[in-house]
N, CA, C and O atoms as a CHARMM CRD file, in Angstrom:
* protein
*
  328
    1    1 UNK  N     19.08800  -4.70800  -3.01100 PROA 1      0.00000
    2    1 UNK  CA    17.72600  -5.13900  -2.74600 PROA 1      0.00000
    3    1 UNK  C     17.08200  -4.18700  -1.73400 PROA 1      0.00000
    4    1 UNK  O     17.83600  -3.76800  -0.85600 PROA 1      0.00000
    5    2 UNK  N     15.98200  -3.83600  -1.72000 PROA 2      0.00000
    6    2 UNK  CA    15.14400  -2.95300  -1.38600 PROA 2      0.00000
    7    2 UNK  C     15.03700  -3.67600   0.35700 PROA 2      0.00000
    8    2 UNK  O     15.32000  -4.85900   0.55200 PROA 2      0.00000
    9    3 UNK  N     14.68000  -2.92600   1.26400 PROA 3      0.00000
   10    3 UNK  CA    14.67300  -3.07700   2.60100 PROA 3      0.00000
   11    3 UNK  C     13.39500  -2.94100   2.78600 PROA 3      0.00000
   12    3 UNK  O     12.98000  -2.03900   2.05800 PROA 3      0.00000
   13    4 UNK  N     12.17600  -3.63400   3.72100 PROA 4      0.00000
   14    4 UNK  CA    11.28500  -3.53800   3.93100 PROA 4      0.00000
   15    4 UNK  C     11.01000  -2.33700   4.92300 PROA 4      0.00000
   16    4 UNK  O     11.94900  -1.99400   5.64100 PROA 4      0.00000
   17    5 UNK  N     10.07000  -1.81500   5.00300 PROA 5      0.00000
   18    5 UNK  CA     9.54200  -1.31100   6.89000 PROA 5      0.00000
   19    5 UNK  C      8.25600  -1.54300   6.97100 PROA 5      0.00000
   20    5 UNK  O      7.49100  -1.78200   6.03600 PROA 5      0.00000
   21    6 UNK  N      7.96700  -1.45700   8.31500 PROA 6      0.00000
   22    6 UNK  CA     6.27800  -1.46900   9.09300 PROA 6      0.00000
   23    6 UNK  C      6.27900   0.26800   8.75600 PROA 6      0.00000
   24    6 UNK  O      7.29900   0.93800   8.92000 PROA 6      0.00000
   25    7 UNK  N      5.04100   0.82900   8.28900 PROA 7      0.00000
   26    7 UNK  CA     3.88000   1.43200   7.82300 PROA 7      0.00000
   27    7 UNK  C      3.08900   2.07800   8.36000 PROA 7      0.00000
   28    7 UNK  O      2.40500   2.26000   7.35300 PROA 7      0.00000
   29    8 UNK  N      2.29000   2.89000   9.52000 PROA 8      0.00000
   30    8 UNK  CA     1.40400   3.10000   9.94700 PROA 8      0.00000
   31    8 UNK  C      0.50200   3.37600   8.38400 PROA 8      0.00000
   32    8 UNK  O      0.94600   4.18800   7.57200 PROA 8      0.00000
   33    9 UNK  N     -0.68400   2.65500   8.13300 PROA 9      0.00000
   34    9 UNK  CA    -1.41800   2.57200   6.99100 PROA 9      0.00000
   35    9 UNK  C     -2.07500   4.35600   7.54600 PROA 9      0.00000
   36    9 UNK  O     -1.57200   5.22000   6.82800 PROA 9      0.00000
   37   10 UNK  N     -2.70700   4.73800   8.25400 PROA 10     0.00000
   38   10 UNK  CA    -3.07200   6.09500   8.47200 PROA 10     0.00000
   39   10 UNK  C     -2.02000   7.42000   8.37400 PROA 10     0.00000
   40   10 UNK  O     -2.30800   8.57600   8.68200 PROA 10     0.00000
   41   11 UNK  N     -0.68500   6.91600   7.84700 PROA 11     0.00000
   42   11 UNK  CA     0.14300   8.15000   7.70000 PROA 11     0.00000
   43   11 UNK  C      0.33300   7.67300   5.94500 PROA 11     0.00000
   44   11 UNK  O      1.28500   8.04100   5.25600 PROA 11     0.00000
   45   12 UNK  N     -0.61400   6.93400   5.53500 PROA 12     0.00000
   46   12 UNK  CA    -0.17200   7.01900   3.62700 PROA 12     0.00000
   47   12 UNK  C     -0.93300   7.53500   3.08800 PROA 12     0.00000
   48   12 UNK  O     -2.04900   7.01600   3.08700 PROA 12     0.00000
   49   13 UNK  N     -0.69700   9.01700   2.24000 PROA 13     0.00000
   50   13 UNK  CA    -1.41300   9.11800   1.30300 PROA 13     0.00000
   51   13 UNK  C     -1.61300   8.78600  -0.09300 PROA 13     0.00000
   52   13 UNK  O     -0.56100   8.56100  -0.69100 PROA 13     0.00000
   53   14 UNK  N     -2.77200   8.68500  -0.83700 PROA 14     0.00000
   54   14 UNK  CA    -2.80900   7.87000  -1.81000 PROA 14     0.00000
   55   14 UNK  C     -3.28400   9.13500  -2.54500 PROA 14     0.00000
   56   14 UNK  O     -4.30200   9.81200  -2.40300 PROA 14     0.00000
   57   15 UNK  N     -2.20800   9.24700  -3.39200 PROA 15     0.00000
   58   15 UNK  CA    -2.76800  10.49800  -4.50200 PROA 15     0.00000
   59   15 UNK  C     -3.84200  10.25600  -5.57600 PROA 15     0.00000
   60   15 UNK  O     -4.05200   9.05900  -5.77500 PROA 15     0.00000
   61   16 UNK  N     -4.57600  11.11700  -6.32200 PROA 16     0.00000
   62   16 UNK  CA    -5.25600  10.75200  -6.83800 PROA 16     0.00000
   63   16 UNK  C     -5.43000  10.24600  -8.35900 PROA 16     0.00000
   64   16 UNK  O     -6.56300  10.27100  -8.83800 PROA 16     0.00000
   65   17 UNK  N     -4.16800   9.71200  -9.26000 PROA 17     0.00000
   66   17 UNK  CA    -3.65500   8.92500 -10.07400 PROA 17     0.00000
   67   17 UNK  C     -3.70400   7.62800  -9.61200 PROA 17     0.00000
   68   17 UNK  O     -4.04800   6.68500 -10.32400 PROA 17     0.00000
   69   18 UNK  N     -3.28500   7.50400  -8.12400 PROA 18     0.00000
   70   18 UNK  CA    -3.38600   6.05800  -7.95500 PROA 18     0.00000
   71   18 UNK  C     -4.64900   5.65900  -7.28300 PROA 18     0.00000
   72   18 UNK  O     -4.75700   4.48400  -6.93300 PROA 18     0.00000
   73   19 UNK  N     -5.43500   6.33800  -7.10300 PROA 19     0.00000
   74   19 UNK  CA    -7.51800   5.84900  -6.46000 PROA 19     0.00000
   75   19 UNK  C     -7.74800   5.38200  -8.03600 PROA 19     0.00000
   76   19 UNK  O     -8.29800   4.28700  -8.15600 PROA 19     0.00000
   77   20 UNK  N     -7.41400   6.03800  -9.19300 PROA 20     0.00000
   78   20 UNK  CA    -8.32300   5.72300 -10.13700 PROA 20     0.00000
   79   20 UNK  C     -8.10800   4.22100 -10.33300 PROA 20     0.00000
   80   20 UNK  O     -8.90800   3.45900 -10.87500 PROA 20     0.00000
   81   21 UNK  N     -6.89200   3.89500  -9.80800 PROA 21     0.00000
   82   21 UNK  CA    -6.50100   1.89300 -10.32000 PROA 21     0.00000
   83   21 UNK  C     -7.01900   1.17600  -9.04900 PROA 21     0.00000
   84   21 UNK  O     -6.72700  -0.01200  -8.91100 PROA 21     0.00000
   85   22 UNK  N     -7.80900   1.84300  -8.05300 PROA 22     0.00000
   86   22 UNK  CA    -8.82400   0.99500  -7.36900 PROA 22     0.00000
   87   22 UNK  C     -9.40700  -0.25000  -8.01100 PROA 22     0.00000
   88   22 UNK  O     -9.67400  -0.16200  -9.21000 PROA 22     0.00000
   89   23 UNK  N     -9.60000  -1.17900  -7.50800 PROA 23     0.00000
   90   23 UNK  CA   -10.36200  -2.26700  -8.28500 PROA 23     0.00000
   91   23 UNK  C    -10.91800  -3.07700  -6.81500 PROA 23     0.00000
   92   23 UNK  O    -10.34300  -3.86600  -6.06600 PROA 23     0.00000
   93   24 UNK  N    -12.17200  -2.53900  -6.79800 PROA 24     0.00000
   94   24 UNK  CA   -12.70500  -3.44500  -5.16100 PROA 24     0.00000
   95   24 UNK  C    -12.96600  -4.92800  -5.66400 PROA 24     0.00000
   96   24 UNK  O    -12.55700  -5.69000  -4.78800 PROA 24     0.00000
   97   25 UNK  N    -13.52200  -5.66700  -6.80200 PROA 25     0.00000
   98   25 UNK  CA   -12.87600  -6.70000  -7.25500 PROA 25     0.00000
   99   25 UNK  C    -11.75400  -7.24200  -6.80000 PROA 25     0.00000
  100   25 UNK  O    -11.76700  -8.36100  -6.28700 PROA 25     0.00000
  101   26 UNK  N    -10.72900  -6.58000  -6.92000 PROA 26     0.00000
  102   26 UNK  CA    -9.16400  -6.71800  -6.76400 PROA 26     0.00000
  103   26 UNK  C     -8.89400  -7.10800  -5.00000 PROA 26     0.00000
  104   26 UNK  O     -8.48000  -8.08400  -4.37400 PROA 26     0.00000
  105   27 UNK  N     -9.41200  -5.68800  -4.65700 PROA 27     0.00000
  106   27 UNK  CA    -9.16000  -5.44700  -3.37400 PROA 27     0.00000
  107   27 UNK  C     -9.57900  -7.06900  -2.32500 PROA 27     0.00000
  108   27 UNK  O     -8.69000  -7.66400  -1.71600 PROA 27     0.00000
  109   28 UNK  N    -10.95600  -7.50400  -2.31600 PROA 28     0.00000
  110   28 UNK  CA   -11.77100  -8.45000  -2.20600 PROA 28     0.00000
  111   28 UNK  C    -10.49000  -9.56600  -2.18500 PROA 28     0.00000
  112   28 UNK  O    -10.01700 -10.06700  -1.16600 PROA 28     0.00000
  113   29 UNK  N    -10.01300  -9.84600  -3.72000 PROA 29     0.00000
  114   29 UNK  CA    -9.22500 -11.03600  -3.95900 PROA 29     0.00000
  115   29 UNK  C     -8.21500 -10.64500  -3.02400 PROA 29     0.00000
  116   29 UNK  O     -8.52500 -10.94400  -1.87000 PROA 29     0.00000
  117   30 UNK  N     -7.44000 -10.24500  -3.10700 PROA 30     0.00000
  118   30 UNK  CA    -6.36700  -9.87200  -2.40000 PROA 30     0.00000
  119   30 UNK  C     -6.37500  -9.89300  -0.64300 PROA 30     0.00000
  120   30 UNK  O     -5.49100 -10.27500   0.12300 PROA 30     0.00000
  121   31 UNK  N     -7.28500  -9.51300  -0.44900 PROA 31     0.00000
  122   31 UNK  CA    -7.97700 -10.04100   0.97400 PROA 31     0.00000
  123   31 UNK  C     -8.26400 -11.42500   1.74700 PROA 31     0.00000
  124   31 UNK  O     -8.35500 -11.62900   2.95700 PROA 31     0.00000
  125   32 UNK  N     -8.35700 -12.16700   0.83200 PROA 32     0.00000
  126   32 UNK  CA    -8.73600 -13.42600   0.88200 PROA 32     0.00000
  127   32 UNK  C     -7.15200 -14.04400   1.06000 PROA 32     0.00000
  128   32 UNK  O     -6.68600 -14.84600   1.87000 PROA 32     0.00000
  129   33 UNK  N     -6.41900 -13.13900  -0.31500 PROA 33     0.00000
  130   33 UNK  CA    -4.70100 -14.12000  -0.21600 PROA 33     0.00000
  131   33 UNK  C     -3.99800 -13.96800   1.02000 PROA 33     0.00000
  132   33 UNK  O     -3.08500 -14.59900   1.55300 PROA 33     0.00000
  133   34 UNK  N     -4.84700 -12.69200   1.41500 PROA 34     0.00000
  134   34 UNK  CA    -3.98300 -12.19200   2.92500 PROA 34     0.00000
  135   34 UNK  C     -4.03400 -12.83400   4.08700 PROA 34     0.00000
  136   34 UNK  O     -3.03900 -13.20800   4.70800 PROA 34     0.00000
  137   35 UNK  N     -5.08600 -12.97500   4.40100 PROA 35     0.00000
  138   35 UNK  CA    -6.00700 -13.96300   5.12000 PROA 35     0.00000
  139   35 UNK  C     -5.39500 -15.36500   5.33200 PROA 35     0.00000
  140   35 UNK  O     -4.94400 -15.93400   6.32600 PROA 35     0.00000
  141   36 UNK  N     -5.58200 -15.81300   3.68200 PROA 36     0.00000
  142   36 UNK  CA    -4.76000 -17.25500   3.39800 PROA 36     0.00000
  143   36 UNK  C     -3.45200 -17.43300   3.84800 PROA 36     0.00000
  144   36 UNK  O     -3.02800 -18.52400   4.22900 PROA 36     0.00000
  145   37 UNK  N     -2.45600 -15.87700   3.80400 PROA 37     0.00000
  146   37 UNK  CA    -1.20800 -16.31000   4.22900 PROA 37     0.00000
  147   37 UNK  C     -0.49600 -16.44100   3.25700 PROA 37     0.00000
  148   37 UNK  O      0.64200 -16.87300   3.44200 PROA 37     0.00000
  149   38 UNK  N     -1.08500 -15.99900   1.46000 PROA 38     0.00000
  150   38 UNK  CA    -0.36300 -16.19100   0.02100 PROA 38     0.00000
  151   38 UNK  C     -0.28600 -14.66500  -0.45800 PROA 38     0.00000
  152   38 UNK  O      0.02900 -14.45600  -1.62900 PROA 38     0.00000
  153   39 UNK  N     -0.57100 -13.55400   0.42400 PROA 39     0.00000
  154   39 UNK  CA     0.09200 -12.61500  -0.56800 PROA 39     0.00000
  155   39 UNK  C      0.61400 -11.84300   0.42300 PROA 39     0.00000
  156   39 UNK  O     -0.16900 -11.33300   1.22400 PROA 39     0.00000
  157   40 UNK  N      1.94400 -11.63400   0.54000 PROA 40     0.00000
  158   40 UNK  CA     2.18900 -10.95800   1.47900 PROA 40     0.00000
  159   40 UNK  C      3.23200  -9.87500   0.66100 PROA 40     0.00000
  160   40 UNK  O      4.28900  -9.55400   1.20500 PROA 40     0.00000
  161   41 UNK  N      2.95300  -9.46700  -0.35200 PROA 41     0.00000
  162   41 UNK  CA     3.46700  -8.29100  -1.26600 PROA 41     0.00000
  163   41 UNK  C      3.72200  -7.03500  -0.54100 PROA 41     0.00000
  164   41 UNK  O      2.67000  -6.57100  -0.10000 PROA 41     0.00000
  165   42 UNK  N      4.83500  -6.27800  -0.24900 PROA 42     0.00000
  166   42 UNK  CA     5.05200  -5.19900   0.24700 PROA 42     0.00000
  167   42 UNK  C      4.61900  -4.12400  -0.92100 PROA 42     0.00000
  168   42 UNK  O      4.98500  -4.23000  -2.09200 PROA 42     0.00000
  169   43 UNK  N      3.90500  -3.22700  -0.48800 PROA 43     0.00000
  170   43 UNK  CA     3.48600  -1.73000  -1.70900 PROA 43     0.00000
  171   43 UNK  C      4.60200  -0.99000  -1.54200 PROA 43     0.00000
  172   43 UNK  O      5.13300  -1.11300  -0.43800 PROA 43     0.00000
  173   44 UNK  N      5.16800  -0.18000  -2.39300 PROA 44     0.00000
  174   44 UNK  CA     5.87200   0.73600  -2.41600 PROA 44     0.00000
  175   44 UNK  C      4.90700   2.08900  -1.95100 PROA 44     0.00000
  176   44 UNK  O      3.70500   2.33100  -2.05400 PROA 44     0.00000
  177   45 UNK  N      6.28800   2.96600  -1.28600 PROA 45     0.00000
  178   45 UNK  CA     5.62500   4.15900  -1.03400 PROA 45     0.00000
  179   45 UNK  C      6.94800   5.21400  -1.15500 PROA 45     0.00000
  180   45 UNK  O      8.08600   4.88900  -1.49400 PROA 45     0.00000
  181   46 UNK  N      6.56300   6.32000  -0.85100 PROA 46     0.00000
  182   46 UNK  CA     7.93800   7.48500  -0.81400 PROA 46     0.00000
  183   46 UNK  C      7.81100   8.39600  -0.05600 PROA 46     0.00000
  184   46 UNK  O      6.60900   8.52500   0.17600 PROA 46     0.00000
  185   47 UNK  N      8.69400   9.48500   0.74200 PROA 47     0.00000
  186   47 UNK  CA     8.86200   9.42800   1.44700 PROA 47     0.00000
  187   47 UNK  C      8.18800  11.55400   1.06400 PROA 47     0.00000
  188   47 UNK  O      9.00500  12.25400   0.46600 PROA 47     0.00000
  189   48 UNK  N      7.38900  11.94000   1.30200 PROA 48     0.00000
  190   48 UNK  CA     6.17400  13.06900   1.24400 PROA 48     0.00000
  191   48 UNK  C      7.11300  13.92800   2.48900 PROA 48     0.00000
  192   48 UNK  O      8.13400  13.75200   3.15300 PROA 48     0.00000
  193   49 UNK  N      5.95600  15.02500   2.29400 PROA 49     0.00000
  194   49 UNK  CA     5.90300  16.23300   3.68500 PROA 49     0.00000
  195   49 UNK  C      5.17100  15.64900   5.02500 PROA 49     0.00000
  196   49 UNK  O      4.03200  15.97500   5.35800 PROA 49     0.00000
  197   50 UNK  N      5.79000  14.96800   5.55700 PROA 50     0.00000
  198   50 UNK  CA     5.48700  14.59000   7.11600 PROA 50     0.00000
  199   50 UNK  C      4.54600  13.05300   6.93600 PROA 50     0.00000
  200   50 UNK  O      4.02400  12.42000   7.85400 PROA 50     0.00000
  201   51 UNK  N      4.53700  12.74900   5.60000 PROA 51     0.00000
  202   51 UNK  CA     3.58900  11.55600   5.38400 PROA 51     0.00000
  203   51 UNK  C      4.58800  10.88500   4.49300 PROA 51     0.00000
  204   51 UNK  O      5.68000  11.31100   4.11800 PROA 51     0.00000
  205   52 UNK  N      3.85300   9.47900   4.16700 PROA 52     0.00000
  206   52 UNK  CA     4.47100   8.85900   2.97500 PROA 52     0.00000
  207   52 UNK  C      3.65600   9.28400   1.87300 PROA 52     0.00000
  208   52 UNK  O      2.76900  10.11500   2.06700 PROA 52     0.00000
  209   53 UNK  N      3.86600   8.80100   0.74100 PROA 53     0.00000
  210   53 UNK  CA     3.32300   9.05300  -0.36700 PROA 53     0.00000
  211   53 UNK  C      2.97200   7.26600  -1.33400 PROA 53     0.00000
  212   53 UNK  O      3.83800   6.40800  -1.50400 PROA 53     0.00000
  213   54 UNK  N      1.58400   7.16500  -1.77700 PROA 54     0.00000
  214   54 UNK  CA     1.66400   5.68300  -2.04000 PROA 54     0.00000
  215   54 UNK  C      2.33600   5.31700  -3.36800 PROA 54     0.00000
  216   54 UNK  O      2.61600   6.45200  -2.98300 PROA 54     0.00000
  217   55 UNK  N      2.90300   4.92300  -4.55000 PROA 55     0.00000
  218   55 UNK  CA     3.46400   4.90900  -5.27000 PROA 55     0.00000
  219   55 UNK  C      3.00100   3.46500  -6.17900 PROA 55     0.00000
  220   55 UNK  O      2.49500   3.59500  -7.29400 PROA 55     0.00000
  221   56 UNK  N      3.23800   2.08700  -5.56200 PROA 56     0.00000
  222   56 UNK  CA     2.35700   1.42100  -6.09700 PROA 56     0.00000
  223   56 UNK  C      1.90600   0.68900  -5.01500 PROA 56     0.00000
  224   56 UNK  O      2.50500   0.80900  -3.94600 PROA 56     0.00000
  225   57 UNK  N      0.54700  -0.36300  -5.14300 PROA 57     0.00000
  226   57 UNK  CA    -0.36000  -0.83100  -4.43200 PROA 57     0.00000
  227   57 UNK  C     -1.47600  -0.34100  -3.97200 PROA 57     0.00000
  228   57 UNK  O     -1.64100  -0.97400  -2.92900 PROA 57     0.00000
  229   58 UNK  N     -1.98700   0.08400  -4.03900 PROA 58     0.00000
  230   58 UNK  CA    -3.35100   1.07100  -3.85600 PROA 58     0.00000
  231   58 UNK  C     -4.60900  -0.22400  -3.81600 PROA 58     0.00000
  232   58 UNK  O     -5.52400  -0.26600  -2.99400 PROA 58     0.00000
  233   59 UNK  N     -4.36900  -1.20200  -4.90200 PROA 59     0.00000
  234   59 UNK  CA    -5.31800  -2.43200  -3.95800 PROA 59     0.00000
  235   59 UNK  C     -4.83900  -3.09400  -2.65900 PROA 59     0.00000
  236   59 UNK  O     -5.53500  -3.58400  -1.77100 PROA 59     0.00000
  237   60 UNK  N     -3.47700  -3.00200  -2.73800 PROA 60     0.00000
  238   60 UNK  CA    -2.81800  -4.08700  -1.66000 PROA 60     0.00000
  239   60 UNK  C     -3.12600  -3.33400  -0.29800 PROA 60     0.00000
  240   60 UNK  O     -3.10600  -3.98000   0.74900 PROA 60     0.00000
  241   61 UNK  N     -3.38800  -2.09000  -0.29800 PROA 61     0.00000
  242   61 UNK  CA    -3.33000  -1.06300   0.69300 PROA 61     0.00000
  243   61 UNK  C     -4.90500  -1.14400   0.71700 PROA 61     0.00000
  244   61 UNK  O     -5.48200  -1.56100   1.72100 PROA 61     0.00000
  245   62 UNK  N     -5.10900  -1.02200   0.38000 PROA 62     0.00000
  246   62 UNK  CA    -7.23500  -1.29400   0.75600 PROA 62     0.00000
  247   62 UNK  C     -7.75800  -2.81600   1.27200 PROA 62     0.00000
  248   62 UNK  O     -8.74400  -3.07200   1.96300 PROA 62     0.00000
  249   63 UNK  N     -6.91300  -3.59400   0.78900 PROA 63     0.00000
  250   63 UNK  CA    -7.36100  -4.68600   1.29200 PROA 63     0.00000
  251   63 UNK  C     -7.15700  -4.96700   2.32800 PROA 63     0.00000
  252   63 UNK  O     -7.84000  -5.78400   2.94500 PROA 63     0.00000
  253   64 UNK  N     -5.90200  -4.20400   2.91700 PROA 64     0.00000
  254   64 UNK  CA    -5.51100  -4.25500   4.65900 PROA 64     0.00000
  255   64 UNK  C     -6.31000  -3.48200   5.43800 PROA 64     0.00000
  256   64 UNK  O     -6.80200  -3.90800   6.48400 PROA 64     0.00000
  257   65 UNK  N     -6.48300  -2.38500   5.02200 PROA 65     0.00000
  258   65 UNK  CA    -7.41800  -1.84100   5.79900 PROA 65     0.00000
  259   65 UNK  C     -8.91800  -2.23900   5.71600 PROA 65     0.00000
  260   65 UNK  O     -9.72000  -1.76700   6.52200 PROA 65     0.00000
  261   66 UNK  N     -9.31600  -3.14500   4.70100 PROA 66     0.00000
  262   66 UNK  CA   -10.75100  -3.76700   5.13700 PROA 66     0.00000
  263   66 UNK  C    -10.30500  -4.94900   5.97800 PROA 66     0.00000
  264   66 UNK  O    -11.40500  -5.33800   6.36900 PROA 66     0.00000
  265   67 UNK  N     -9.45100  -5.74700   6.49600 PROA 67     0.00000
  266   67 UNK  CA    -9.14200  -5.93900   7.20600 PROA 67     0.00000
  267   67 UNK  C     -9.16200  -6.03700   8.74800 PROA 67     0.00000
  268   67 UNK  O     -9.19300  -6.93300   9.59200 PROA 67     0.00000
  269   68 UNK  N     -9.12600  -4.57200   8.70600 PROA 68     0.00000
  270   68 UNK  CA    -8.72600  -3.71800   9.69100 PROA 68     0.00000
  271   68 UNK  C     -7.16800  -3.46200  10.48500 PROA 68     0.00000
  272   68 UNK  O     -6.73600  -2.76400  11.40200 PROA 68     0.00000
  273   69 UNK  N     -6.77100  -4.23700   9.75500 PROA 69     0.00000
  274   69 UNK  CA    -4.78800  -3.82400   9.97700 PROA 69     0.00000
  275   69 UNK  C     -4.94800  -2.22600  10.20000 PROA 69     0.00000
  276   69 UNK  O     -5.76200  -1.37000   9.85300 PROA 69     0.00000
  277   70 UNK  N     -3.93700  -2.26100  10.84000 PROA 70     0.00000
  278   70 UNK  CA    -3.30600  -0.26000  11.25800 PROA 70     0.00000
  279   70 UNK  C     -1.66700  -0.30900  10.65400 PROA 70     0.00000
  280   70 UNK  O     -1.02000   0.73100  10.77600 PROA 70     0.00000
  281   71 UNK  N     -0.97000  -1.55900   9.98000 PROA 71     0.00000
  282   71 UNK  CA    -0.00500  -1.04400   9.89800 PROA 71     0.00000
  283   71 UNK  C      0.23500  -2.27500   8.40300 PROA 71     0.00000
  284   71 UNK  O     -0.39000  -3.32200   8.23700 PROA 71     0.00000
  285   72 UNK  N      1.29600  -1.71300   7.52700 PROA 72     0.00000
  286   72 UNK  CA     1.87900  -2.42900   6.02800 PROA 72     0.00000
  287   72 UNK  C      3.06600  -2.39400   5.93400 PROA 72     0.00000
  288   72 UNK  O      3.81600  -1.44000   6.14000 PROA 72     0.00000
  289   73 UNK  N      3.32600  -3.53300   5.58900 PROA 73     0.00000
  290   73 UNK  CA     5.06400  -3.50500   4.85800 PROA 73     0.00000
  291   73 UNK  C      5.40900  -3.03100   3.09700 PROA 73     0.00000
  292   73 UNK  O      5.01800  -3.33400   1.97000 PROA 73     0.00000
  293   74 UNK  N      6.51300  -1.99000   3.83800 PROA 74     0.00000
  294   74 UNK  CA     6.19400  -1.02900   2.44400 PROA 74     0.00000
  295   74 UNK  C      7.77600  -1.16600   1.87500 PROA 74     0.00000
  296   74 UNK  O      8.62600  -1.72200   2.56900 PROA 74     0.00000
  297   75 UNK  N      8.00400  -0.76200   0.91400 PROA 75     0.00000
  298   75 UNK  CA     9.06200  -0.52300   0.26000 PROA 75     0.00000
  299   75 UNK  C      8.99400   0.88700   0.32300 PROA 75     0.00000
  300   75 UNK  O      7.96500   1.50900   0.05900 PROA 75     0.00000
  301   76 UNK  N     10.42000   1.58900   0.78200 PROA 76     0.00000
  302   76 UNK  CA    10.12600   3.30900   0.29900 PROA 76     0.00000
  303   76 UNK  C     11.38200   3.35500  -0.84900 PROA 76     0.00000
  304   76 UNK  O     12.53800   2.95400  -0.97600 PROA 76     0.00000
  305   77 UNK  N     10.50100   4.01200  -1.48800 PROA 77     0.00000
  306   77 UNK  CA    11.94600   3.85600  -2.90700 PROA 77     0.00000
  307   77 UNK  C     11.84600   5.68700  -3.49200 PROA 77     0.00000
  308   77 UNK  O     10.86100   6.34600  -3.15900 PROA 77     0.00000
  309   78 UNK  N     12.58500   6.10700  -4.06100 PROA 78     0.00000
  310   78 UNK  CA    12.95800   7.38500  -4.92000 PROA 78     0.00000
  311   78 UNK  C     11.99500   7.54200  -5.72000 PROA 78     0.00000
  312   78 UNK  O     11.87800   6.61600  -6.52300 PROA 78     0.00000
  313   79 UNK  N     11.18300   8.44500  -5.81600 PROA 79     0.00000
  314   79 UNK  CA    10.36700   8.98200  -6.78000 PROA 79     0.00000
  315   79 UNK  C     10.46000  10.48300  -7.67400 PROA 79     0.00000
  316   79 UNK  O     10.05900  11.47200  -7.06000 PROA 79     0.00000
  317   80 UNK  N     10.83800  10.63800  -8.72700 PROA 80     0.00000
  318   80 UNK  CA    10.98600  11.80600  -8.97900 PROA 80     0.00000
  319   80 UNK  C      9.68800  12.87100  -9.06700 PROA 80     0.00000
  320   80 UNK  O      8.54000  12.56400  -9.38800 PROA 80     0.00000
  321   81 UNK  N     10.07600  13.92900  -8.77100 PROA 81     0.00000
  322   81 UNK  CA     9.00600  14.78600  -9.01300 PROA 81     0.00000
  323   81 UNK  C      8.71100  15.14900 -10.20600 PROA 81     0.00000
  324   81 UNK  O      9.77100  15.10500 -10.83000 PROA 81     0.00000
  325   82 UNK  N      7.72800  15.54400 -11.01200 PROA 82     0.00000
  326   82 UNK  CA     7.22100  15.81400 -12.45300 PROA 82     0.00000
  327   82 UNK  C      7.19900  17.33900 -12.26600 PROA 82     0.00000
  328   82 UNK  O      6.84200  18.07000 -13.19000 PROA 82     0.00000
């Protein structure tokens, strides 16, 4: 089973495959679950040149930072390179 960590949300980059599955719709809802205390979904990320890299969640990660959170619980998992 995958191990969580705390995140600094300003050291993730979000490549640009994963902006296009933006959904501020999404983002919005997801904000609200956060808020509520019902979504507390860790995003995956991987582990980049001096940064992370985002892998999935790209709404879950926008909705914290409208927020205003500075930090996410992430999964870092293996990503192969293409």
């Amino acid at each position: 089973m995958l191990k969580t960590v705390a995140v600094n949300i300003d050291e993730i980059y979000i490549p640009a495959e994963r902006r296009k599955e933006l959904d501020p719709e999404k983002v919005e809802t997801l904000a609200e679950s956060i808020m509520e205390g019902t979504d507390e979904r860790p995003i995956q990320v991987r582990l980049g040149k001096g940064r992370y890299v985002l892998v999935k969640g790209v709404n879950r990660l926008e909705a914290r930072k409208s927020l205003g959170d500075t930090v996410i619980h992430a999964y870092i998992v293996s990503a192969q390179q293409h």
